[in-house]
N, C-alpha and C positions, 0 to 999 in steps of 0.2 A: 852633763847632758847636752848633747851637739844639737840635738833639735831647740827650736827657739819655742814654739810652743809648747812643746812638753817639759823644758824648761821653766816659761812660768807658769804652768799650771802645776807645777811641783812645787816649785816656789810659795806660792799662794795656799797650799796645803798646808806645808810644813811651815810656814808663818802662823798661820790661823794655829796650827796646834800648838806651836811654843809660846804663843801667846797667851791661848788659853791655859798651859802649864807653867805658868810665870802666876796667872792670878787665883789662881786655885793652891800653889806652895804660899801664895802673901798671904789669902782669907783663911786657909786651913793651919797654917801653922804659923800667921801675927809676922810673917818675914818681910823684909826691907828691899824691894827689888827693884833696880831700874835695868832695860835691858832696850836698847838701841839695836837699828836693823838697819839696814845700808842694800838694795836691791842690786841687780846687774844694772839698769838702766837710772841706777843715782838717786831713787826715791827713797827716804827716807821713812821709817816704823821706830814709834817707840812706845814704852808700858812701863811707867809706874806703880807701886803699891800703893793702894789707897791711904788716905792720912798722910802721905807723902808727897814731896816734889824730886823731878829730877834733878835740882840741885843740889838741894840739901842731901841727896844719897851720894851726890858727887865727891859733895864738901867732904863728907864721912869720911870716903873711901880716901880721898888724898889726906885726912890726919892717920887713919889706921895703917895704910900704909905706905905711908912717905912718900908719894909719888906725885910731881909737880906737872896737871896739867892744864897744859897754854890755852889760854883764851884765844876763840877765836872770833873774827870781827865777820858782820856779815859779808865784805869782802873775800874775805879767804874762804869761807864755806863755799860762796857763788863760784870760786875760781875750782876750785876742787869736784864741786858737782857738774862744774862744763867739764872738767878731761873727764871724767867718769862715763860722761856721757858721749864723748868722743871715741872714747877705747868700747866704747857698745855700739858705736856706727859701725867704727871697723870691723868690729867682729862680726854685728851683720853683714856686711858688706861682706867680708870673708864668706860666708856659709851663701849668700847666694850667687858668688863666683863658682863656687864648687859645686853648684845647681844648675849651671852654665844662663846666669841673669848678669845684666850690666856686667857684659863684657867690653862694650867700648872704649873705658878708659882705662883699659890693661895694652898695657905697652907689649914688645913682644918676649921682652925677657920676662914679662910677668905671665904672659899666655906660656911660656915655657915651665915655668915652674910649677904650675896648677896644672898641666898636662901631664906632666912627673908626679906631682900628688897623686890626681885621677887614676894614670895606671899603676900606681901601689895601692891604690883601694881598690879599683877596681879586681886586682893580682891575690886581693887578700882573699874580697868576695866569693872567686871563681872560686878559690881555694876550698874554703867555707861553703860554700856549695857543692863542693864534689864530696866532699865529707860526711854532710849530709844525703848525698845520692848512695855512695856509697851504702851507708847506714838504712835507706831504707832498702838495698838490694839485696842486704843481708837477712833482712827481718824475712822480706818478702820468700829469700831460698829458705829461711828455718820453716816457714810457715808453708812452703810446699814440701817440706820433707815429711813434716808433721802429717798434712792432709793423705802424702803417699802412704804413708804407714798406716792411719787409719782406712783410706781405701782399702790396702793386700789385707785388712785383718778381716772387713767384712766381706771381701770376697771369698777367704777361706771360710768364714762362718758358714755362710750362704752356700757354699758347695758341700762342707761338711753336715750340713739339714738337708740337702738335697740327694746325700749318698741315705743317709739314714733314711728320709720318707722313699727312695726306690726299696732298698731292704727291705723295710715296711711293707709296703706294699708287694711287694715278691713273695715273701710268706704268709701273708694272710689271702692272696687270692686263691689256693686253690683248696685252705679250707672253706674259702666263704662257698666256692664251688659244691665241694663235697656237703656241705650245711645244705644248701641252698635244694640241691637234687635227692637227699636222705629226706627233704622236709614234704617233695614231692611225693616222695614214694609212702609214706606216713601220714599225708592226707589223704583221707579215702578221697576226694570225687575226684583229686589228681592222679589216684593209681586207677578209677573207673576210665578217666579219657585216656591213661595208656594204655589200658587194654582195650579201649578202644580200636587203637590203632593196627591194621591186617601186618600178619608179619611181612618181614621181605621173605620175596622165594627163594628157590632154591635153584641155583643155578649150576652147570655141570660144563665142563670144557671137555671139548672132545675133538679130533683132526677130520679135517673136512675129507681125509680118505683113510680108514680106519684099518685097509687092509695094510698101508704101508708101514714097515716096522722098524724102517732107517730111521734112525735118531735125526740124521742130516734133513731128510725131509720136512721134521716137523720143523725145523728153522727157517728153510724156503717157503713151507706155504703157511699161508693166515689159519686161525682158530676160529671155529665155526661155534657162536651158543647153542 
């Protein structure tokens, strides 16, 4: 994990839980367990099974299996936990060079090489990122294809209801017509107000000179009621 807090807060997780699975295999099943933990930053974790010490599981372990090991004096431990904690400067120091922090004491053959890192991560990222653009230009044409398609289908619906209610409509108008005026004519006080009504007259066309009997005439002059 290159982040330094997600680091140890992963750390501290996965401690916490082999911890607690170290004492829950000794209560549950009477087992013998010493289990030493060593952190990035040199801190030391350790768990014993109860009724036990950590020596005495040590002592065990080097007669069962023949393995000779060295005592060490609080000297050597001290020496040990100072580089431990040297080599986790650096590597902080490392991670916020590459966040562009305390770049002062970087010489220029060191600004060289970290410039070289940067544009290989940065060369990855772009990468990684088109990839993912890509990916979403794709999703985004499937899902316009899709919407086009359901578009043309309900437009054809919609035209194909609207050919059928004109048909519809075409042939029952001019029986609702004939219902509508048969219903007139079959109620008495609507056949009394049509006979109400004075007929039209009677009208007769005749040429305004009656003696003339050329055909061509009667196209030259007007028609007289």
């Amino acid at each position: 994990i290159e982040n330094t807090t997600n680091r140890q807060v992963t750390f501290s997780k996965r401690r916490g839980g082999l911890l607690k699975k170290a004492n829950e295999l000794a209560v549950l099943c009477d087992a013998h367990i010493a289990l030493i933990i060593f952190s990035s930053s040199g801190k030391m974790f350790e768990y014993c099974s109860p009724h036990s010490s950590m020596r005495q599981i040590l002592e065990r372990y080097k007669k069962v299996s023949g393995t000779q090991i060295q005592e060490y004096d609080d000297r050597q431990i001290y020496c040990e936990i100072t580089n431990m904690k040297h080599e986790n400067e650096k590597l902080q120091s490392s991670m916020r060079h590459l966040t562009g922090e305390d770049l002062a004491t970087l010489t220029m053959n060191d600004l060289n090489q970290l410039e070289q890192q940067l544009e290989v991560s940065v060369n990855r990222v772009r990468t990684r990122k088109g990839q993912l653009i890509n990916q979403q230009l794709e999703n985004l044409r499937r899902k316009g294809h899709i919407l086009e398609d359901q578009n043309c289908h309900m437009t054809r619906m919609l035209m194909e209801h609207q050919v059928v209610m004109e048909t519809k409509v075409s042939a029952e108008t001019p029986v609702q017509l004939l219902d509508y005026f048969g219903s007139l004519y079959h109620d008495d006080q609507s056949r009394e107000m049509l006979q109400l009504i004075p007929p039209f007259p009677n009208f007769r066309l005749q040429p305004t000179q009656p003696n003339l009997q050329d055909h061509a005439a009667v196209h030259h002059h007007g028609l007289q009621l």
